[in-house]
Backbone as a chain_set.jsonl record, in Angstrom:
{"seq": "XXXXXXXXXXXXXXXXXXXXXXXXXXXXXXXXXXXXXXXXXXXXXXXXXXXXXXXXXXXXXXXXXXXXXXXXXXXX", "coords": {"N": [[14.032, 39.145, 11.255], [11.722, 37.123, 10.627], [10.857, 33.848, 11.785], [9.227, 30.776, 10.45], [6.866, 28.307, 12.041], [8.192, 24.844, 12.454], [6.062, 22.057, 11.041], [4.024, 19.993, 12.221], [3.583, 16.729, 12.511], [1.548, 14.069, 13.519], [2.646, 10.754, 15.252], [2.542, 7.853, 14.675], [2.649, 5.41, 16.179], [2.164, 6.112, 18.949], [0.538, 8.603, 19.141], [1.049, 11.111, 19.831], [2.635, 14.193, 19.315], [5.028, 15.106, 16.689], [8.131, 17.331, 15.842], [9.135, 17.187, 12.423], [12.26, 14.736, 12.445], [13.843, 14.243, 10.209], [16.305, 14.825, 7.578], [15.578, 16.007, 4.575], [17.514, 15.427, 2.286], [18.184, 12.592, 3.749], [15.665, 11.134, 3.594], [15.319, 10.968, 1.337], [17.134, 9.031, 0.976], [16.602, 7.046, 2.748], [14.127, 6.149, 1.425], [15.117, 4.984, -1.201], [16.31, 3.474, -0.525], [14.154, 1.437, 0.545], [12.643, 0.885, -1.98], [14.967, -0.542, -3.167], [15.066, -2.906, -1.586], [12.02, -3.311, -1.57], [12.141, -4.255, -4.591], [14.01, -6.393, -4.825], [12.746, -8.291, -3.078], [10.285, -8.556, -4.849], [11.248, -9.789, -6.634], [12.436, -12.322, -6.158], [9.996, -13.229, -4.748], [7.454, -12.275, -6.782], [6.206, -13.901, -8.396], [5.048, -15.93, -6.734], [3.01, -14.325, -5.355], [1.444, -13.002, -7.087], [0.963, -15.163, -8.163], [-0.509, -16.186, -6.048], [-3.016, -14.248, -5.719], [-4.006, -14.416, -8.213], [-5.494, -17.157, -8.04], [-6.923, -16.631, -5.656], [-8.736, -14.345, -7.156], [-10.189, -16.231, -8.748], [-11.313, -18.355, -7.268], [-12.882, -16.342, -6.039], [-14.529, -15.791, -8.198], [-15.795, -17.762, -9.107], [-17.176, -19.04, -7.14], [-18.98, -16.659, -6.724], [-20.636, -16.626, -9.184], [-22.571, -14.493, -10.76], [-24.093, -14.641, -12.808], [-26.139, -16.431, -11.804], [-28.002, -15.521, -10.153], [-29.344, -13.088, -11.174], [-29.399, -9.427, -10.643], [-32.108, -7.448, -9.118], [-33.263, -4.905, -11.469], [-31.01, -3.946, -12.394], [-29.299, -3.819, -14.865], [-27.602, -6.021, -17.686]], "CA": [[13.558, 38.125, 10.336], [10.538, 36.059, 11.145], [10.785, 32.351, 11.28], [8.03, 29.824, 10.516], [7.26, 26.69, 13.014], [8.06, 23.33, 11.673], [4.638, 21.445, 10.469], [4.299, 18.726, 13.532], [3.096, 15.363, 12.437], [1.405, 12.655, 14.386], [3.538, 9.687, 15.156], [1.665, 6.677, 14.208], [2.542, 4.545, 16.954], [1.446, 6.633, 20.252], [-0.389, 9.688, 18.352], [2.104, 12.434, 20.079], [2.713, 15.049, 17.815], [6.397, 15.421, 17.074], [8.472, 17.571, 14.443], [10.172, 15.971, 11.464], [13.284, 14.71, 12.782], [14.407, 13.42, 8.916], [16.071, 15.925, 6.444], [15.041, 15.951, 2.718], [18.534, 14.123, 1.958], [17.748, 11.182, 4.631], [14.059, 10.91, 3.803], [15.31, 10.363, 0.083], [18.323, 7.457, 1.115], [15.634, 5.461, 3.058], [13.079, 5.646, 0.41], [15.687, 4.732, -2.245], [16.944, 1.985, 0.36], [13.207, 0.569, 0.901], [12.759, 0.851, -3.425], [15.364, -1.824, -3.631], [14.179, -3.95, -0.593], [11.02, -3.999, -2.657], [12.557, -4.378, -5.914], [14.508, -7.659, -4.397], [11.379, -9.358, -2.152], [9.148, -9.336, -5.806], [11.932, -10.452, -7.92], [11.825, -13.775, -5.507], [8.358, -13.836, -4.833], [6.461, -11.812, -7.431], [4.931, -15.05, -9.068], [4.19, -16.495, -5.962], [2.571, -13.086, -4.826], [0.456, -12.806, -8.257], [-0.291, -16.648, -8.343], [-1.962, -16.02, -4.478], [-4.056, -13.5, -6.17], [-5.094, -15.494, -9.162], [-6.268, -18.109, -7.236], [-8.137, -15.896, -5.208], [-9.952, -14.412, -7.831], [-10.696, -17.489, -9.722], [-12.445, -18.642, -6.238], [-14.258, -15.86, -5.776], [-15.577, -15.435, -9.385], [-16.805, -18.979, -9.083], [-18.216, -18.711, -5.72], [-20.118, -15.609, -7.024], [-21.45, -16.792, -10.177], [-23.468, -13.308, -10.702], [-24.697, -14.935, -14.237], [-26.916, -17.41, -11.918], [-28.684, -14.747, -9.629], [-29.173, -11.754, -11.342], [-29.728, -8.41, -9.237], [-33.107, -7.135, -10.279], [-33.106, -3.58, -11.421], [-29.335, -3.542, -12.686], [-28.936, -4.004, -16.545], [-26.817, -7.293, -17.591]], "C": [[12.677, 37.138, 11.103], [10.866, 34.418, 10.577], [9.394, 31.667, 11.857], [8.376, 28.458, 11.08], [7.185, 25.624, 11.74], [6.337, 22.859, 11.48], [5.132, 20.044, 11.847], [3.401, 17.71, 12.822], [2.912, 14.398, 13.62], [2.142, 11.872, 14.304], [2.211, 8.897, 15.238], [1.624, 5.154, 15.391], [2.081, 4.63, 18.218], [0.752, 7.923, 20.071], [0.182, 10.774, 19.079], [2.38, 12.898, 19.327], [4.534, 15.644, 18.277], [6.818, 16.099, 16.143], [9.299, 16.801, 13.956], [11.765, 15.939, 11.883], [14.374, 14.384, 11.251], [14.952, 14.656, 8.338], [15.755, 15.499, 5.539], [16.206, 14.589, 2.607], [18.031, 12.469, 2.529], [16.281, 10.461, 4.242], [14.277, 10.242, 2.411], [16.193, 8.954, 0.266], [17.457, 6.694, 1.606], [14.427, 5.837, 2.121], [13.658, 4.952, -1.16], [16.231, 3.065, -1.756], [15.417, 1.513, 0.015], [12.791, -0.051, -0.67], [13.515, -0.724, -3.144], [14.93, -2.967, -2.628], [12.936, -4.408, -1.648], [11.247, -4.84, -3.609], [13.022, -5.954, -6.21], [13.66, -8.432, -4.021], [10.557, -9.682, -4.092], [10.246, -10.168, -6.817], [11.992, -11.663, -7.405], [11.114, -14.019, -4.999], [7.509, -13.089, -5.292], [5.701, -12.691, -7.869], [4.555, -15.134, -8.143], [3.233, -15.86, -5.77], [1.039, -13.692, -6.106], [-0.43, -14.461, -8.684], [-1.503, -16.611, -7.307], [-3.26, -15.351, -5.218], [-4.752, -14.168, -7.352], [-5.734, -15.978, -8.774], [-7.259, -17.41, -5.867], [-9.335, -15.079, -5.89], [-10.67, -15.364, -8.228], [-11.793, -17.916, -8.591], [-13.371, -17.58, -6.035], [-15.244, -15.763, -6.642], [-16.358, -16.891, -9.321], [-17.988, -19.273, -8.066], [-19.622, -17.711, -5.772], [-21.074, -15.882, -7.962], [-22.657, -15.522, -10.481], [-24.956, -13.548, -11.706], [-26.191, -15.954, -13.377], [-28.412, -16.782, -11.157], [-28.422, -12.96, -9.794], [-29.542, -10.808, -10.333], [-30.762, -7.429, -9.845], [-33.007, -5.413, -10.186], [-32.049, -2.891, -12.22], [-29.325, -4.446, -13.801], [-27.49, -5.11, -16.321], [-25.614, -6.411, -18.19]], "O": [[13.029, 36.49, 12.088], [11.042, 33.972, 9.443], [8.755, 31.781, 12.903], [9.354, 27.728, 10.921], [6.558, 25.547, 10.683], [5.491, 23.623, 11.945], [6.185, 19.485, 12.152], [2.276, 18.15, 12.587], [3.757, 14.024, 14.434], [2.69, 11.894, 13.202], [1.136, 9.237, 15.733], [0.839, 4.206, 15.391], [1.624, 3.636, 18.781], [0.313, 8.352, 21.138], [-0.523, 11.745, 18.802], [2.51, 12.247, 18.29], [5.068, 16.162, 19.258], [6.147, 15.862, 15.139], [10.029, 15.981, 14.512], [12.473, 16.93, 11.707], [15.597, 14.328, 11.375], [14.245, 15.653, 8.482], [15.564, 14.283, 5.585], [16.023, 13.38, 2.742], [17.647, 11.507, 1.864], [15.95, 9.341, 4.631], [13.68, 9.201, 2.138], [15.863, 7.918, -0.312], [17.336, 5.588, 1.08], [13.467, 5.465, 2.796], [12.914, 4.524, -2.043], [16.433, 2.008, -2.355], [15.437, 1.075, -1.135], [12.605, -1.264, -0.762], [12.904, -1.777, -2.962], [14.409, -3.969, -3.117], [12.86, -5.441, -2.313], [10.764, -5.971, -3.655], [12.726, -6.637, -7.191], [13.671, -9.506, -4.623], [10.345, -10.825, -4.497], [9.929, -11.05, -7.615], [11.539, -12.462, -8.225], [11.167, -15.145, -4.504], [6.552, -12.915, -4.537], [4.489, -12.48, -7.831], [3.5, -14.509, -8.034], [2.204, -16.519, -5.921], [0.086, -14.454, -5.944], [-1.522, -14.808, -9.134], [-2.71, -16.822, -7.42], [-4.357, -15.91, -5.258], [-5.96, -14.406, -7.371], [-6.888, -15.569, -8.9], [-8.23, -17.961, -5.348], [-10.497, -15.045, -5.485], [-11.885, -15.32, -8.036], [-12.993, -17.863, -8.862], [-14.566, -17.822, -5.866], [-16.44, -15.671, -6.364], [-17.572, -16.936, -9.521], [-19.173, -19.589, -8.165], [-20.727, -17.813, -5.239], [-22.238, -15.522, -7.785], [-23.808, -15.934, -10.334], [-26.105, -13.113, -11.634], [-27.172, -16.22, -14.071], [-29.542, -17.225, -11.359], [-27.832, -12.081, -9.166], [-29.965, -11.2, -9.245], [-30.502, -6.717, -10.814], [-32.756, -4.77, -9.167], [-32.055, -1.729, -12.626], [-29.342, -5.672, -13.687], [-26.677, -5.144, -15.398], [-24.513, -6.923, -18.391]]}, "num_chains": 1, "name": "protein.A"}
C-alpha cells in the first residue's frame, strides 16, 4: 500500500517549511475557541470599533469633496 506525503506548509514566522502538526479535531476546538474570543471583544467594543470607522469616513468624504474637482473624462 502506497502512502501519500503530508502537504508541508510555510510557517509564517521563519518561512521553514514544516508539516501540519494540528489534527482536524484540534484545528476545529481552536477555531471554535478564537469564534468566541471574537464574539466577546465586539460585544464590548463593537460600537466603539464601528464609531472609529464612521468617523473616519465622514473625514475622508469631507476631505475629498469629489463634487468640487471633478475628474475630467469620468461621467458624474
Amino acid at each position: 500500500m502506497k502512502t501519500t506525503p503530508k502537504p508541508k506548509y510555510q510557517c509564517l514566522t521563519c518561512a521553514c517549511t514544516q508539516t501540519r502538526t494540528l489534527s482536524d479535531e484540534a484545528a476545529v476546538e481552536i477555531h471554535e475557541f478564537l469564534e468566541v474570543i471574537a464574539a466577546n471583544f465586539m460585544s464590548s467594543y463593537g460600537q466603539r470599533i464601528y464609531r472609529h470607522y464612521a468617523k473616519q469616513a465622514k473625514r475622508q468624504f469631507k476631505n475629498e469633496k469629489p463634487w468640487e474637482h471633478p475628474h475630467p473624462g469620468q461621467p458624474f
